[in-house]
N, C-alpha and C positions, 0 to 999 in steps of 0.2 A: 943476309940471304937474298935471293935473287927467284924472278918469276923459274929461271931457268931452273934450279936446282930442285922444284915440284914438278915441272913438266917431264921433267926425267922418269918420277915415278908414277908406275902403270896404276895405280892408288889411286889419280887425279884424270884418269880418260874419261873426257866427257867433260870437264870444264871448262870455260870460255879459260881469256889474260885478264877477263875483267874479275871474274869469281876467283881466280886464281891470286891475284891481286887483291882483291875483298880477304884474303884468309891468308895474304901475307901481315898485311896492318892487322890482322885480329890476333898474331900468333907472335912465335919469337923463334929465334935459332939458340937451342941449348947447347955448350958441350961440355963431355963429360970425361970422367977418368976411371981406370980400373979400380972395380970394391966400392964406386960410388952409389949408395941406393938411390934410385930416381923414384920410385914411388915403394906405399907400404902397403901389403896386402890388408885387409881388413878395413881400410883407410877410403874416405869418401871420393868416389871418381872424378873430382872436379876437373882432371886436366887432360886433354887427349896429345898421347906420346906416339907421335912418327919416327921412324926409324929411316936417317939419312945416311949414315955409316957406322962401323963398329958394330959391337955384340951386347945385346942384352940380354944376361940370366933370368929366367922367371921362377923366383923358387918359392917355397910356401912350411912353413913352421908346425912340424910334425914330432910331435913329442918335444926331445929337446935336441931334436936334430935338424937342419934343414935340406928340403928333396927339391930336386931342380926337376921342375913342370913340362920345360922346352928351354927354347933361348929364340930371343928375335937376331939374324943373323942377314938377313935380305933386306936391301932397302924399300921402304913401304907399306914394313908391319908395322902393323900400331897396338896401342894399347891405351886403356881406361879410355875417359870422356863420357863413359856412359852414363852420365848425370845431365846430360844433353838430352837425354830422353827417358830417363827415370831417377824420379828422385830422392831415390834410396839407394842409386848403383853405387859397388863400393870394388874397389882395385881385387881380382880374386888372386892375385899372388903379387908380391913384390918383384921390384924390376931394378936387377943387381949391375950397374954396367963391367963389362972381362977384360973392357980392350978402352981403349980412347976411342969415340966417337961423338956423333952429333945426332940431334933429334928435332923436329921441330914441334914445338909444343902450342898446345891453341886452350884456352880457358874453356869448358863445356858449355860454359854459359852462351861464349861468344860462336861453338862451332852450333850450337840450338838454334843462335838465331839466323846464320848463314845457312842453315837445313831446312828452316820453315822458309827463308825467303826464293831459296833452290828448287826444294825437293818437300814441300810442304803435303805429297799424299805420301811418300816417302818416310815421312817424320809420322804424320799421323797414323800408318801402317803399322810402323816400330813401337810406338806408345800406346798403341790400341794391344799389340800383341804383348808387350808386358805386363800391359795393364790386368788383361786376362788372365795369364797364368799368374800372377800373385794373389788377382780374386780367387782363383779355383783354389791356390794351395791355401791361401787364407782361411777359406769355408775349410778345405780338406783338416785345417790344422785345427777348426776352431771346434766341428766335431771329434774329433779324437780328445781334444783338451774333455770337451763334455763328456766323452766317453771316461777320461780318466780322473775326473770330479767325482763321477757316479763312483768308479773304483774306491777310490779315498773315501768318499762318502759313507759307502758300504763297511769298509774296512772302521773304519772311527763308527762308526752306527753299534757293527759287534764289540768296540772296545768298552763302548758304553755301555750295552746292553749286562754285559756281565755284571760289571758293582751295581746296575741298576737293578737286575734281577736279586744279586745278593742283599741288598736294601729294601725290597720288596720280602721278599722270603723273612728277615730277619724282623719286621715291622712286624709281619704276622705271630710271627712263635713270640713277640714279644706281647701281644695281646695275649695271648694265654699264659705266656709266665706272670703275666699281672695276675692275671684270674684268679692262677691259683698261691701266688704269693697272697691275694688279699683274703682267700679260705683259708691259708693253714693259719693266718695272722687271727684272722677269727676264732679257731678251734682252739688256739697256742690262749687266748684270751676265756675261754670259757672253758681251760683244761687246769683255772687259778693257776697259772705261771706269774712268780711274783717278782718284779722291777728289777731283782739283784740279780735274777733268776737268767732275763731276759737280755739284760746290759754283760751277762756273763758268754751267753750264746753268740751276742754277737761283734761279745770279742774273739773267740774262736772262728767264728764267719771270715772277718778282716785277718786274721792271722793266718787261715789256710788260704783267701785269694792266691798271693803270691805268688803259691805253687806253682802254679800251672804252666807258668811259663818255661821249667824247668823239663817236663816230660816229655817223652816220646808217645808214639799213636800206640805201639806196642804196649808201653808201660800202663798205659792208660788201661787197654782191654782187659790187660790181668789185671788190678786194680776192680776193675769196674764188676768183676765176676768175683771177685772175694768180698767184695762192699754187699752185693746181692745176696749173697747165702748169709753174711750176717744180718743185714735187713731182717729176712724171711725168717731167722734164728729169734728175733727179737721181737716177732709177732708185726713188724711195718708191712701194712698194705701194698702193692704194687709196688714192689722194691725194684721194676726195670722202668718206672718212671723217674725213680730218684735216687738210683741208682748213676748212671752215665751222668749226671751233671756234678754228681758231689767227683765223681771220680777227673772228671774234665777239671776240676777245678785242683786238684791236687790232694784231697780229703782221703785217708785210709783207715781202717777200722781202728787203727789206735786214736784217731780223731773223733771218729764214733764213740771212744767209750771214753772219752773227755765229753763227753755232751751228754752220756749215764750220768757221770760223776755231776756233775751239775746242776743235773734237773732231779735224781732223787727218784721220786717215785709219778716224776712231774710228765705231760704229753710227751713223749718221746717221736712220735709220729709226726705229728705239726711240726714239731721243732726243725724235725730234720726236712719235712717239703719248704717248710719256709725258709730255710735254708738254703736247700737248692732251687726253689725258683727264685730264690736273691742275687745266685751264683750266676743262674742262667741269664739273666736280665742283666747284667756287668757284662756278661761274653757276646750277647747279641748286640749290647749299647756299642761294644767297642766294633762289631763288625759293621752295623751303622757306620758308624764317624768312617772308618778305613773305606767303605763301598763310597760314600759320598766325597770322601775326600779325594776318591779316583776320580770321579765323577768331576771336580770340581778341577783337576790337574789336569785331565782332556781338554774340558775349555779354556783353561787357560793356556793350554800347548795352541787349540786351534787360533785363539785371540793373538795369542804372537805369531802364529803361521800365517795370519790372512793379515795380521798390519792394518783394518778396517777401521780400527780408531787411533788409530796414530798419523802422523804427518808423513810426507810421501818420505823426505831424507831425514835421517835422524843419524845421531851418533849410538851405534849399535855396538855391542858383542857377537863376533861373529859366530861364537859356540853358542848364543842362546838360539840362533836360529838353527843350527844345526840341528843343535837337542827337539826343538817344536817340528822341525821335518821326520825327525826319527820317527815321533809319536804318531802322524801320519800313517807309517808304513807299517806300525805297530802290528797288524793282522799278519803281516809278511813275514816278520821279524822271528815268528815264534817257534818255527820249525826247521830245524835246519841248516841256518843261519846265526854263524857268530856275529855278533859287531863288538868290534875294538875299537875303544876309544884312544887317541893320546893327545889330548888335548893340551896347549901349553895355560900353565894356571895365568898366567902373568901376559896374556896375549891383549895388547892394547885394543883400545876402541877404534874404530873408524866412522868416515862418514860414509853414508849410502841409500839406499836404498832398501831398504829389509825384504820387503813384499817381494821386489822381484829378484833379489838376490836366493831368497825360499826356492822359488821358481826354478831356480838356477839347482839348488841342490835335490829337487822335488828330481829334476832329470837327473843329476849326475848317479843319486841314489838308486833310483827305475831299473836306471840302465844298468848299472852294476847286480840286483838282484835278478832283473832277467838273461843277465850275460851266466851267473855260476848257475838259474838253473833251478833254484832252491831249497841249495844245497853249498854251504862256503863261509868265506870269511869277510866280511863287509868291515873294512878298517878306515876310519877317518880321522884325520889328524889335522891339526892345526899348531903354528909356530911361523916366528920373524924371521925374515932373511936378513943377507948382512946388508941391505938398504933399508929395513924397516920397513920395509912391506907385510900383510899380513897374506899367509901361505896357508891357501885349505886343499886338501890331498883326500879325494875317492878313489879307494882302490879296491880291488874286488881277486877274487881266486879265480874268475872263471877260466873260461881256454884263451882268450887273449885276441885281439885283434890283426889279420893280417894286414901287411903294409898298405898294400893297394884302398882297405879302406881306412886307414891313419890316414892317408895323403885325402883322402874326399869327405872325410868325417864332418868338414865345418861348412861344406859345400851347403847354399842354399837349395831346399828341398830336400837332400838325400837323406836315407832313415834304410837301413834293414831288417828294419817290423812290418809285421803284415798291417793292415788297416786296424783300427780298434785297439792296437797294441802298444803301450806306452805310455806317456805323459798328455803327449802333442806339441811339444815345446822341442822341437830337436838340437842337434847342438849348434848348428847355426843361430837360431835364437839364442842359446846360451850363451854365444862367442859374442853377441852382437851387444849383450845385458853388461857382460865382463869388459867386453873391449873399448864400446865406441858412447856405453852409459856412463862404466864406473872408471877409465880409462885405468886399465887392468889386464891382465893376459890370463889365457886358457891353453894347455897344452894337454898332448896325452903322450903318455910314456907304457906302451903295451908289447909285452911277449906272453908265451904261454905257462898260465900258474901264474899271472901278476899284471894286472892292468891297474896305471895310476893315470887317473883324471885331476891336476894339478889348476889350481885358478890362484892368481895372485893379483891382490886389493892394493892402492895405494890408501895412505892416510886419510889423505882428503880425495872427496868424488869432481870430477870435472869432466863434462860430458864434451863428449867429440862431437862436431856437428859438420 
């Protein structure tokens, strides 16, 4: 290349032969050929591309289509380098070349330092003004995240609350089925019931438990109103206390008059409260163990949802974190909302990062139940491609995304939620977790009745820098 062939372009008005010369030594002359990619969207801006001749497509990876942005067609556009002045700038579309042409390319590192030496209020202008708005959206994002911590929070707070309350409730009614298990055991003792008497009752006990699992609420009710009238028939006190539990339990008046036949002319009263607060005390033990073992399967869903005691990469399952993000949404989930799973059983392990891959499905999931509305079909799938990538697919019923916002969807900043509404993770952060973390892809494939949010994992993690 030659001074002359910059001076040409109105790009360079204003530079001496000296500066001009300073950024010929800093740069190179590229050329290119038709279908050639010269830079990837998503990809770190390290390089700044001038346009000396020829055509470049600028397109950008929209579902599993590609949309062409513009094209640089003029000599003197340029593209990327913006790591010259931010050091997070990343290419926002790929640069396809159509035609043969040439570019002159400068390292951002090296156009930074010809901008500080030039134009150093210039440089600090530019870096001061991105500096700012990534603080503002930073705060902007890091409240909405807090806003939607509280969400989650709240929503897991009621998950618990339920088997806690049932735990609660069932501790109590079990102090008093003690109570009065240790009175009838009393009465059953001072009514001389004798040892072959007592070993016989509660073989009948153990023989009708079983029952119970077998009835209906219906079956139950009628049961528990014919149990009543014989009670009352047979002279037993408060037959609608000990009534509903022999009946819960499976016991019918033919069981009843197995406990005549055995006892003689022996307590028949005792027999049968001790009885049913024996019954009762098995049904509330087992909704203990069931309330606490929810109890104990929320923590553990949040313990793999937050990754706070494991190592940042690990070789993961990507359906177990699936599964622990579900549980999150759990308060969401109950009305309204199908989820289908198709999970592949035989879906290998990967490396990664768990924590913020969650993160990644914490939005994919959001977005999809606030896209149908509260009302649809939330289906998530998992399975290998034919390179052995692992493939996770959110897809939701809602009304579907129009094009215009597929093409801007991964845009930094952009979100069509109002404030407060969301994650705060948008899919920019998403793309950036999938893309330039785990070097992996995110696309989205949307019409109306059927939006699919697709991310694909390679084996091993190798982070872009």
């Amino acid at each position: 290349m030659h001074l002359e062939d910059l001076r040409a372009l109105s790009l360079f008005d204003g530079l001496t032969d000296q500066q001009l010369t300073e950024l010929l030594d800093a740069g190179e002359e590229h050329r290119f050929f038709p279908d050639e990619v010269l830079f990837h969207e998503g990809r770190p801006a390290d390089t700044w591309w001038v346009l000396l001749d020829g055509t470049i497509s600028l397109v950008r990876q929209v579902g599993k289509q590609e949309t062409e942005l513009g094209a640089m067609t003029q000599p003197g556009q340029w593209a990327g380098g913006f790591r010259a002045w931010d050091e997070h700038g990343v290419y926002l579309a790929s640069g396809r070349a159509t035609s043969p042409g040439r570019a002159f390319t400068v390292p951002a590192t090296a156009l930074r330092d010809r901008a500080d030496a030039w134009f150093p209020f210039g440089v600090h202008f530019l870096k001061g003004f991105v500096g700012t708005v990534r603080r503002i959206e930073a705060g902007a994002r890091q409240r909405e995240a807090l806003v939607a911590l509280g969400t989650l929070a709240a929503g897991l707070a009621h998950e618990i609350n339920n088997p806690a309350s049932s735990a609660t409730r069932s501790v109590d009614a079990l102090e008093s089925a003690s109570e009065s298990l240790m009175s009838a055991l009393g009465r059953l003792a001072q009514g001389q019931i004798t040892a072959d008497q007592f070993v016989a009752l509660d073989d009948l006990r153990r023989q009708a438990a079983p029952r119970s699992t077998t009835l209906d609420a219906l079956t139950v009710a009628d049961n528990e109103e014919v149990l009543s009238d014989w009670l009352t028939a047979h002279g037993v006190e408060d037959p609608w206390l000990i009534a509903p539990a022999l009946a819960g339990a499976g016991m019918d008046v033919a069981w009843c008059e197995q406990v005549v036949a055995v006892l003689g002319e022996g307590p028949l009263a005792p027999a049968l409260e001790w009885v049913a607060s024996s019954v009762s005390m098995t049904a509330l033990l087992a909704e203990v163990k069931d309330a606490t073992h929810r109890i104990s399967d929320l923590v553990t869903a949040v313990r793999e949802y937050s990754q706070l005691d494991r190592a940042a990469v690990q070789t993961i399952n990507v359906t177990e974190g699936l599964e622990s993000t579900l549980v999150m949404f759990g308060h969401k989930l109950k009305r309204g909302i199908t989820v289908e799973r198709d999970f592949d059983p035989e879906l290998p392990r990967i490396e990664a990062i768990p924590g913020e891959l969650n993160q990644v499905w914490t939005n994919l999931i959001a977005n999809a139940l606030d896209a149908m509305g509260g009302t649809g079909t939330l289906r998530l799938t998992t399975r290998v491609d034919d390179l052995g990538w692992v493939v996770v697919e959110v897809a939701d019923t809602g009304p579907g995304m129009p094009e215009h916002l597929q093409a801007r969807a991964f845009e930094p900043f952009f979100t069509t939620k109002d404030v407060g509404v969301g994650t705060g993770l948008g899919l920019d952060i998403s793309r950036r977790i999938i893309v330039d973390r785990h070097s992996g892809e995110i696309t989205i494939d949307s019409a109306p009745g059927r939006t699919v949010l697709a991310v694909r994992l390679p084996p091993r993690r190798t982070e872009r820098r």
